[in-house]
C-alpha positions as a Markdown table, in Angstrom:
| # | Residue | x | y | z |
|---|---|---|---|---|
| 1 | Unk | 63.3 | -85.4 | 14.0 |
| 2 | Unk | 61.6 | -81.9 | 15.3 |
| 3 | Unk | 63.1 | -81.0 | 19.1 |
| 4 | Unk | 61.3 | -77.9 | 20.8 |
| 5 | Unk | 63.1 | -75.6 | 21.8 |
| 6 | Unk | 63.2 | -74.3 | 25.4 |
| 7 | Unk | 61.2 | -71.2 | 24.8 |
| 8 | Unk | 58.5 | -73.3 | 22.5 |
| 9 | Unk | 58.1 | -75.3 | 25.5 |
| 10 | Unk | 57.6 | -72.4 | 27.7 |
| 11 | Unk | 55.4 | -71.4 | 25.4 |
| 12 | Unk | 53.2 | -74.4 | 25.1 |
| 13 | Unk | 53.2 | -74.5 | 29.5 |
| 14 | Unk | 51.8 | -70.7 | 29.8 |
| 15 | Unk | 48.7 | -71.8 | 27.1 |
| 16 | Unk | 48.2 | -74.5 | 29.3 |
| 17 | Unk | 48.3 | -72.9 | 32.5 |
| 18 | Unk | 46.3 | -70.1 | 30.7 |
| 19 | Unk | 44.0 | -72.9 | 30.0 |
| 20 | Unk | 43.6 | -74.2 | 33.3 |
| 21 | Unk | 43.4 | -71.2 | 35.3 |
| 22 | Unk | 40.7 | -69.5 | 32.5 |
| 23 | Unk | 38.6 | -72.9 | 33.4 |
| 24 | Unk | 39.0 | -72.5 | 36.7 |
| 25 | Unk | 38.1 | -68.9 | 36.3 |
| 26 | Unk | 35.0 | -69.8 | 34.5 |
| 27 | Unk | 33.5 | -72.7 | 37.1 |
| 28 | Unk | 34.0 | -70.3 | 40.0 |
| 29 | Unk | 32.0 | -67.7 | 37.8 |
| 30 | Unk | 29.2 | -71.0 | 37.3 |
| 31 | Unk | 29.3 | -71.7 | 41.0 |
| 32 | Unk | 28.1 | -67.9 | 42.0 |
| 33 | Unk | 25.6 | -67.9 | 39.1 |
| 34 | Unk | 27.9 | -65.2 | 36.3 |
| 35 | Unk | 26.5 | -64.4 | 33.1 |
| 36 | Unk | 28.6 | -65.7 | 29.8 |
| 37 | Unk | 30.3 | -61.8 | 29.8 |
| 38 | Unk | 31.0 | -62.2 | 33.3 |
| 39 | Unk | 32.1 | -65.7 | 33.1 |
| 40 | Unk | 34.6 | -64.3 | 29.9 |
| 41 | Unk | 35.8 | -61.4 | 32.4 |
| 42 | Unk | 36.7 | -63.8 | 35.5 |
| 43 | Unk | 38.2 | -66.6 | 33.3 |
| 44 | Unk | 40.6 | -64.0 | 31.9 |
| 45 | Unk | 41.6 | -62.1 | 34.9 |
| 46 | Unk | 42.1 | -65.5 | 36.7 |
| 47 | Unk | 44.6 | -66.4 | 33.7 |
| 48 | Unk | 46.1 | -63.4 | 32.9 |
| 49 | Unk | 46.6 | -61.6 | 36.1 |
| 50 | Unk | 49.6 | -63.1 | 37.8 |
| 51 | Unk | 51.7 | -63.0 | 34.5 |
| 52 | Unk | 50.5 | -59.2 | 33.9 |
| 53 | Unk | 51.4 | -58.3 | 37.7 |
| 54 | Unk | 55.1 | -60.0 | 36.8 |
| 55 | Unk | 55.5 | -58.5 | 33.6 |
| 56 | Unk | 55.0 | -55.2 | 34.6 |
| 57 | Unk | 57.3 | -55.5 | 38.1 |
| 58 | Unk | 59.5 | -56.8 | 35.6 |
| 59 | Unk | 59.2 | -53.8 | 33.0 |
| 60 | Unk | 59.1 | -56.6 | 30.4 |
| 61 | Unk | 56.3 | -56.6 | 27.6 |
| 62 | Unk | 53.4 | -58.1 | 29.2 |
| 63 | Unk | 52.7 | -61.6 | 27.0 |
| 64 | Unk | 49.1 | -61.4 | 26.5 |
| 65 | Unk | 49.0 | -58.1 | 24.9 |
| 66 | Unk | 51.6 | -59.1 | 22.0 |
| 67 | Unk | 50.1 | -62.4 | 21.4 |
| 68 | Unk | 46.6 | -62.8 | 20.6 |
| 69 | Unk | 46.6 | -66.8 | 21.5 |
| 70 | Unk | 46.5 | -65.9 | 25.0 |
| 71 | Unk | 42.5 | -64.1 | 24.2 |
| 72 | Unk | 41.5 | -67.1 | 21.9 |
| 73 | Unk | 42.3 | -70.2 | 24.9 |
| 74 | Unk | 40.4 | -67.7 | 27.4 |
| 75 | Unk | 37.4 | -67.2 | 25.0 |
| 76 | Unk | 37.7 | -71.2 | 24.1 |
| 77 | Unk | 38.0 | -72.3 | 27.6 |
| 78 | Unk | 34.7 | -70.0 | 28.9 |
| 79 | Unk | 32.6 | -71.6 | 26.2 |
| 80 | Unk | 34.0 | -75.2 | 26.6 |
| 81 | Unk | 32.9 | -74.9 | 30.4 |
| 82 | Unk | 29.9 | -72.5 | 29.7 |
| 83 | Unk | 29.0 | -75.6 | 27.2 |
| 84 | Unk | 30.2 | -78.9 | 29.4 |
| 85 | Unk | 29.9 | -77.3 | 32.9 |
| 86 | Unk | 27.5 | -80.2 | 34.0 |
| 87 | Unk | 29.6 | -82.8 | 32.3 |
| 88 | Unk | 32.7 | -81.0 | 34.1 |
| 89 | Unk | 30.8 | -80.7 | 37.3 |
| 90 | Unk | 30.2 | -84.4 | 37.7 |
| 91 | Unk | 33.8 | -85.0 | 38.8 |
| 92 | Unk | 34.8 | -83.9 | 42.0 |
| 93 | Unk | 37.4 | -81.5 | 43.1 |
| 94 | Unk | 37.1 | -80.3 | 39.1 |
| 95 | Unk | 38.3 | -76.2 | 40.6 |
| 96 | Unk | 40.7 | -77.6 | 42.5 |
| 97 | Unk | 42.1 | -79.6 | 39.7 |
| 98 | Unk | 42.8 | -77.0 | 37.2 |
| 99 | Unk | 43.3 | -74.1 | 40.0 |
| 100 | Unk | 46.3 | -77.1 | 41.0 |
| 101 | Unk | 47.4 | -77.7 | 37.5 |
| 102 | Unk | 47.7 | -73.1 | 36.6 |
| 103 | Unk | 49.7 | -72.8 | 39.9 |
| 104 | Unk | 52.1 | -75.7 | 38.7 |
| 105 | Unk | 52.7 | -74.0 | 35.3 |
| 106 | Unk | 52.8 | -70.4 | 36.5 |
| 107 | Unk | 55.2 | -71.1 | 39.1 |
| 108 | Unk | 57.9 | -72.2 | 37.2 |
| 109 | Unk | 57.1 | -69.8 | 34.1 |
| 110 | Unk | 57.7 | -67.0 | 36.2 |
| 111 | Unk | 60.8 | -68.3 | 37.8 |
| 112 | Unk | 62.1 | -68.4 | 34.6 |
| 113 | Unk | 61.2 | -65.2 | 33.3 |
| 114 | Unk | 63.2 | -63.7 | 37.0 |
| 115 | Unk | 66.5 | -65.9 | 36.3 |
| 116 | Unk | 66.5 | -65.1 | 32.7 |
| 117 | Unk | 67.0 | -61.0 | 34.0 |
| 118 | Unk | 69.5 | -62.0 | 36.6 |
| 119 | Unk | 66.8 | -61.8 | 40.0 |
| 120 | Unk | 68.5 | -63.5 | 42.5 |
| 121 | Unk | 67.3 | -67.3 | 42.4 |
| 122 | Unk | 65.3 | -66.6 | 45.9 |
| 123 | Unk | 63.9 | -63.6 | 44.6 |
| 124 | Unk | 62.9 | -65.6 | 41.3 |
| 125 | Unk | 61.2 | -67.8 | 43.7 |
| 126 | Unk | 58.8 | -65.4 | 45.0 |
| 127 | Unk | 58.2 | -64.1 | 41.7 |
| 128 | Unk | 57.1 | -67.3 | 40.6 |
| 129 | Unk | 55.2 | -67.4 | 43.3 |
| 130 | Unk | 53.4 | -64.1 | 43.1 |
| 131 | Unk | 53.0 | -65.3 | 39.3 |
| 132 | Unk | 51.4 | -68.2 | 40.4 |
| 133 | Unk | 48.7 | -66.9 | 42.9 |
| 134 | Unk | 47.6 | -63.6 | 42.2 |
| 135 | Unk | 45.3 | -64.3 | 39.4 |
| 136 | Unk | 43.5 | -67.2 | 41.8 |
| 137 | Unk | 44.0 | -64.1 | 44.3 |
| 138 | Unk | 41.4 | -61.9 | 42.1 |
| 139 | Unk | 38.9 | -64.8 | 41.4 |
| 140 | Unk | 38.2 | -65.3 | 44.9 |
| 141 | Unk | 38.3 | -61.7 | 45.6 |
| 142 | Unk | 35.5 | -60.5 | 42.7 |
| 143 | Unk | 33.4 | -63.7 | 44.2 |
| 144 | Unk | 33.8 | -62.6 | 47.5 |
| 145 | Unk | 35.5 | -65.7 | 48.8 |
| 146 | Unk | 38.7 | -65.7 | 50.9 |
| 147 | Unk | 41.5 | -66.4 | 48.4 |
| 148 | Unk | 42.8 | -69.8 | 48.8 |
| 149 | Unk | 46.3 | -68.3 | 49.8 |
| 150 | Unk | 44.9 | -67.1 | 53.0 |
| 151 | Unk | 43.4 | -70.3 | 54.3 |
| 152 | Unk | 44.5 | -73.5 | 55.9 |
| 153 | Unk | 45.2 | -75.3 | 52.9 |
| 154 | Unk | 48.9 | -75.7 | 51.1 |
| 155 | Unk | 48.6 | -73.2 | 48.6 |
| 156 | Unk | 51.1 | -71.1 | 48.2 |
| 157 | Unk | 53.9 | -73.4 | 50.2 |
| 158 | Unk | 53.1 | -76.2 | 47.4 |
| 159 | Unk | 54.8 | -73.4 | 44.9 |
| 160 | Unk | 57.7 | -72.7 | 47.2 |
| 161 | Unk | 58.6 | -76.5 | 47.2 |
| 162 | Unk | 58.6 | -76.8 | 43.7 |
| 163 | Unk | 60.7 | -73.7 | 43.0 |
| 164 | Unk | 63.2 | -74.8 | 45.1 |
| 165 | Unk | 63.1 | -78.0 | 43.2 |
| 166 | Unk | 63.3 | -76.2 | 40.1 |
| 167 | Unk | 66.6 | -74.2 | 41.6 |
| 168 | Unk | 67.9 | -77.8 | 42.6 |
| 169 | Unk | 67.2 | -79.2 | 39.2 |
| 170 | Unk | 69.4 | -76.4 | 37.6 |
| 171 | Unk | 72.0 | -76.4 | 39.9 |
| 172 | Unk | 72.5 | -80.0 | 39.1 |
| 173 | Unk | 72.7 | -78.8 | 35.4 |
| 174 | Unk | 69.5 | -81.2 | 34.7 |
| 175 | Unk | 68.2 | -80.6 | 30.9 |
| 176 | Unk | 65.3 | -77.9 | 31.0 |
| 177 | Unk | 62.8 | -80.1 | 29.9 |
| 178 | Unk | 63.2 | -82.0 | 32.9 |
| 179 | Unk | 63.5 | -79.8 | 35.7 |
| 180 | Unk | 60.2 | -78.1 | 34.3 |
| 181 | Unk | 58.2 | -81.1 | 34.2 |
| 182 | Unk | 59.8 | -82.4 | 37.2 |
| 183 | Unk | 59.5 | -78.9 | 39.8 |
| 184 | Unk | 55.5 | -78.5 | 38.4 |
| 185 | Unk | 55.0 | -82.0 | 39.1 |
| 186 | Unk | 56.2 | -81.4 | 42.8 |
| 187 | Unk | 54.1 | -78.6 | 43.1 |
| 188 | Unk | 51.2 | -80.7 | 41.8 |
| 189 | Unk | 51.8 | -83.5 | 44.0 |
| 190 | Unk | 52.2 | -81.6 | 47.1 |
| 191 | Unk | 49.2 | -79.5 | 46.8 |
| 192 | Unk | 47.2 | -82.7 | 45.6 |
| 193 | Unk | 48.5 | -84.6 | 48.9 |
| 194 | Unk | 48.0 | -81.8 | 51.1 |
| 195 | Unk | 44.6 | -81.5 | 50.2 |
| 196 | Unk | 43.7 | -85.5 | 50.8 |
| 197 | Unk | 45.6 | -85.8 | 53.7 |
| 198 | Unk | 44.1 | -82.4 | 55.3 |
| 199 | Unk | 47.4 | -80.9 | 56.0 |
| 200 | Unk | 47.7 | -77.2 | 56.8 |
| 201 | Unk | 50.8 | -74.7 | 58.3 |
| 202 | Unk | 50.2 | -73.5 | 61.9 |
| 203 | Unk | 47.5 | -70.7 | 62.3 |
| 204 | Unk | 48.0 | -67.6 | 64.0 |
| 205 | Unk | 45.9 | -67.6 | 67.5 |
């Protein structure tokens, strides 16, 4: 019987959060009216930007540019939504889903790319972190929003939880598989929970 291997299933996460975030990339390039180019341009800056911004604080190879999968699920996931956007649209929240579901995925990808070059565990944190948000960062910024990072809502706290929970997970020698799934799935439910219950961190004055 086939077992992936730790790095396949890294793998297989970053398409997926590449996926999700180029979606999200895409309906926030619908929302303000983007042509398809434009649309292509936002959905791939949104999925690529926080892992480029890693890579290269890293001085590691940066992914996308030695692997051309990264281009095709941008391309595929502009013209899926370019395609189904009012199909998409009819659920609520749809942004917020996939922006929720990138942020889960990036988080702990990047973590792992820090503890694999010995960066402290805290450290790896905010480089998960910064992994994470920057590409949603650059979305808002080109629509000229406030990026969600900067508002009320738990954005970026949602990613600290869960890379503590990832840190935990390791420390208790938990199989890698699990601590993944486990630590995004915190970050998913936190920032899914935050959001319904309307809670928020305390705002400067």
């Amino acid at each position: 019987m086939y077992s992936m291997t730790v790095h396949e299933i890294i793998l297989v996460c970053d398409y997926l959060g590449t996926l999700a975030f180029a979606i999200s990339g895409a309906l926030a390039a619908a929302r303000k009216q983007f042509d398809l180019f434009g649309g292509i341009f936002l959905g791939f800056v949104t999925a690529i930007g926080g892992g480029t911004l890693r890579d290269m604080m890293l001085n590691i190879p940066v992914a996308w540019l030695h692997d051309i999968w990264y281009f095709y699920i941008v391309v595929f996931a502009v013209g899926f939504t370019f395609v189904c956007r009012n199909y998409i649209e009819k659920y609520s929240k749809t942004l917020f889903l996939f922006d929720t579901i990138g942020i889960s995925v990036f988080t702990i990808i990047g973590m792992q790319k820090g503890l694999a070059l010995d960066i402290h565990p805290i450290l790896s944190v905010m480089m998960g972190i910064l992994t994470a948000v920057f590409g949603g960062i650059v979305r808002d910024m080109m629509c000229v929003d406030i990026p969600l990072i900067f508002r009320k809502e738990i954005y970026a706290t949602a990613c600290l939880i869960g890379g503590c929970a990832y840190l935990l997970l390791n420390w208790l020698a938990c199989p890698d598989f699990i601590s993944i799934v486990v630590a995004s799935l915190v970050i998913f439910v936190v920032r899914t929970v935050s959001v319904i219950k309307n809670w928020s961190l305390p705002r400067f004055k």
